[in-house]
C-alpha positions as CSV (number, residue, x, y, z in Angstrom):
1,X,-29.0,47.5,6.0
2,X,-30.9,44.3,6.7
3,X,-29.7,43.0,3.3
4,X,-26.3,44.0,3.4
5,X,-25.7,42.1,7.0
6,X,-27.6,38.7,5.0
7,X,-25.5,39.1,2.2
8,X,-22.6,39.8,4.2
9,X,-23.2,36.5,6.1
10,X,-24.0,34.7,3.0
11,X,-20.9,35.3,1.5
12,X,-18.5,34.4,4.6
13,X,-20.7,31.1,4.5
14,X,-20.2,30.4,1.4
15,X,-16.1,31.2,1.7
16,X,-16.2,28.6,4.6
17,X,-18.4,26.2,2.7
18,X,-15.7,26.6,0.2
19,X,-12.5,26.0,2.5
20,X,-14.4,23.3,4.2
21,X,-15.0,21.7,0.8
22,X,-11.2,21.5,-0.3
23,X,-9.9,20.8,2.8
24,X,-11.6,17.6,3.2
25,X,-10.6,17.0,-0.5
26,X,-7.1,17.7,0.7
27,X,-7.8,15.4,3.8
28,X,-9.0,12.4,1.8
29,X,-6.1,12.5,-0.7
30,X,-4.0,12.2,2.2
31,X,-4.9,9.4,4.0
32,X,-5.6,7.8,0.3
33,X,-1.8,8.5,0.2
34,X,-1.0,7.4,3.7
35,X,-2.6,4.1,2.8
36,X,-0.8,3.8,-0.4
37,X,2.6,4.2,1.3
38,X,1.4,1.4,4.2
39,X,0.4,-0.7,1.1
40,X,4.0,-0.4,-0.6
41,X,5.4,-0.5,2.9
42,X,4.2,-4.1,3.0
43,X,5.2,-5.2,-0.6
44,X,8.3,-3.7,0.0
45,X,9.2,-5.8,2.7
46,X,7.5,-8.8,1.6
47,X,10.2,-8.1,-1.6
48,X,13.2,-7.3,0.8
49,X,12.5,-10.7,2.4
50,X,11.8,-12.8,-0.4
51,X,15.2,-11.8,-2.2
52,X,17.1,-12.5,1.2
53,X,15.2,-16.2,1.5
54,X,16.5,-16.4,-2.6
55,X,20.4,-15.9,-1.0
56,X,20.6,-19.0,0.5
57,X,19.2,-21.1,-2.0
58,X,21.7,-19.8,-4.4
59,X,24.7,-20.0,-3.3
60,X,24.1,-23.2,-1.9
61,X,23.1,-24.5,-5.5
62,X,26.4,-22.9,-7.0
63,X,28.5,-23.6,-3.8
64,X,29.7,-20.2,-3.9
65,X,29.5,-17.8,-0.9
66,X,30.5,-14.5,-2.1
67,X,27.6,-14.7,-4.2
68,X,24.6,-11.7,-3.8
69,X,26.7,-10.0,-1.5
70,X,26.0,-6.8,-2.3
71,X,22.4,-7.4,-1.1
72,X,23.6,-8.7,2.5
73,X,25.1,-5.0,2.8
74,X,21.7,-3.3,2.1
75,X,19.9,-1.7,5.3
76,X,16.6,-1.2,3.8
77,X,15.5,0.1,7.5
78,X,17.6,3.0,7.0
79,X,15.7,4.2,3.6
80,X,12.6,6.2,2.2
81,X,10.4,4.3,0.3
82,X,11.8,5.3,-2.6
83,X,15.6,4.6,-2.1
84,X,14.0,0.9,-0.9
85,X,12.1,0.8,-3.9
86,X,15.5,1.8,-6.5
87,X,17.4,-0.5,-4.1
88,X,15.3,-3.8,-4.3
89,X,14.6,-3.0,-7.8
90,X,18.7,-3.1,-8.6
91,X,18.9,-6.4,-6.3
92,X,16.1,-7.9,-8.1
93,X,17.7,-7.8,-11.3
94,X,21.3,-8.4,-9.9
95,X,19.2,-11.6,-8.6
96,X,17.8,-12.1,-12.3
97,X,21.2,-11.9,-13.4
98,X,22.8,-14.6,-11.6
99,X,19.8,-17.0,-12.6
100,X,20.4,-16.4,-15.9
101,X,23.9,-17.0,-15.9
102,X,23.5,-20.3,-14.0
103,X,21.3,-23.1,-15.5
104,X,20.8,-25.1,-13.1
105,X,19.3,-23.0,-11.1
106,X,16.3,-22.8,-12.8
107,X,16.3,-26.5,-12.0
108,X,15.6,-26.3,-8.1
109,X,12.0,-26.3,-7.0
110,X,13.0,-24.1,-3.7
111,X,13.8,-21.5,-5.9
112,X,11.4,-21.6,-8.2
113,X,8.9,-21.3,-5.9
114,X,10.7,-18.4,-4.0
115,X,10.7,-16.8,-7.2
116,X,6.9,-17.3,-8.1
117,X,6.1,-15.6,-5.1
118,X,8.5,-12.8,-5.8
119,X,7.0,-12.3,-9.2
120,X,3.2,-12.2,-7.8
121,X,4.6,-10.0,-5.1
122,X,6.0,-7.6,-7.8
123,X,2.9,-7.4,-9.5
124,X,1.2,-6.5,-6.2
125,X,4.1,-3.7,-5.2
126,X,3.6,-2.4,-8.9
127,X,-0.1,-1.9,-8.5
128,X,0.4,-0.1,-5.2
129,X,3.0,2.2,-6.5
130,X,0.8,2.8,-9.3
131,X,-2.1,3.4,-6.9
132,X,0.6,5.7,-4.6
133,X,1.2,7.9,-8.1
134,X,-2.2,8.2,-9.0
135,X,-3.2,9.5,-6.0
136,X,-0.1,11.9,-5.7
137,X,-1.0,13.4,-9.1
138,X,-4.7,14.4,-7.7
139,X,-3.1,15.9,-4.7
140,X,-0.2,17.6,-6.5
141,X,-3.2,19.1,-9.1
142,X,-4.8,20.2,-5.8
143,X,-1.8,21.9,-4.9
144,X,-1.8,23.9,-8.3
145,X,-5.2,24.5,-8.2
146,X,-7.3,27.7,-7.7
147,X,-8.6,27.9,-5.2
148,X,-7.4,24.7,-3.5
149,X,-3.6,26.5,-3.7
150,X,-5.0,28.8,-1.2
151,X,-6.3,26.4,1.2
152,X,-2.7,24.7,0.6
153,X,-1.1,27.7,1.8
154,X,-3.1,28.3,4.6
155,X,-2.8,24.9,6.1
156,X,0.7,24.7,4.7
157,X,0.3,21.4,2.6
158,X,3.8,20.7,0.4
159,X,3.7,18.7,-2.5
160,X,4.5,14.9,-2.8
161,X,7.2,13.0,-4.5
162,X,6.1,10.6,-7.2
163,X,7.8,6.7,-6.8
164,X,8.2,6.6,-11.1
165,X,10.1,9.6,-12.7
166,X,7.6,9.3,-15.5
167,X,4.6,10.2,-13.4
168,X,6.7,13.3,-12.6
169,X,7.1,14.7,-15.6
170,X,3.9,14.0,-16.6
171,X,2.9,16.4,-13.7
172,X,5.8,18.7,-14.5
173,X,3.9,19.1,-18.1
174,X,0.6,19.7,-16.5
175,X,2.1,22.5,-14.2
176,X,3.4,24.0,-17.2
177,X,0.3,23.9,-19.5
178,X,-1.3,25.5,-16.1
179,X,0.9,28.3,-15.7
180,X,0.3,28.9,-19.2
181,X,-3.7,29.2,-19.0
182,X,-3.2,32.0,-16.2
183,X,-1.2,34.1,-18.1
């Protein structure tokens, strides 16, 4: 009897050892995603803003003001991250675009050095999204998981949406190679 109460005990400590365990994993990856996001957050605006301080420049260079409208029209307040990201992504190359067309704009130093810090910028946004994806993979695989899936559906945690369509497929591979282990 004495053994059966120890061993009883032994296993429900070991079952809350074990839920204890993954839900501080689960815990972690999200604030390493919260922190992700805040990091893109701040790229992405730094981005948003250093496109809008290209505008001017521009069209004063090619004394043309219908120029780059289509990025006066966008309400990046009003978006995900995502739809900011596809968004500033689009008006950065419509940006690209125009510069190539036009010479001379390559010419003026106010742009040029707009530009420099939208390219380090970019660099900086793409390592954060990166970061953002990576980290969303290891939560996503916790999701999957045995036996962190059951901890997931206890505390009700959803999966995350990936910045990159190639990081989901990549996951979309892995959840198929898993389902095919366990059967």
């Amino acid at each position: 009897m004495f053994y059966a109460i120890v061993g009883s005990i032994t296993f429900v400590a070991f079952i809350l050892l074990i839920i204890v365990i993954y839900y501080n994993k689960f815990q972690f990856a999200i604030i390493k995603i919260d922190e992700a996001e805040n990091n893109a957050d701040i790229f992405l605006n730094k981005k948003y803003d250093l496109l809008k301080r290209c505008c001017p420049i521009i069209r004063k260079a090619l004394k043309k003001k219908n120029i780059l409208e289509e990025f006066d029209k966008l309400e990046i307040a009003e978006m995900n991250h995502f739809e900011q990201n596809d968004a500033l992504d689009k008006a950065y190359i419509d940006l690209f675009q125009v510069i190539d067309e036009n010479e001379k704009l390559t010419k003026s130093k106010p742009l040029t050095e707009v530009l420099k810090e939208i390219n380090n910028n970019e660099e900086d946004l793409i390592a954060s999204i990166k970061f953002y994806n990576d980290t969303v993979v290891d939560y996503n695989k916790l999701i999957m998981s045995f036996p962190s899936n059951i901890i997931r559906l206890i505390f009700r945690y959803k999966q995350k949406e990936f910045y990159l369509h190639e990081k989901h497929e990549i996951f979309e591979i892995l959840k198929d190679e898993n389902k095919e282990n366990t059967e």
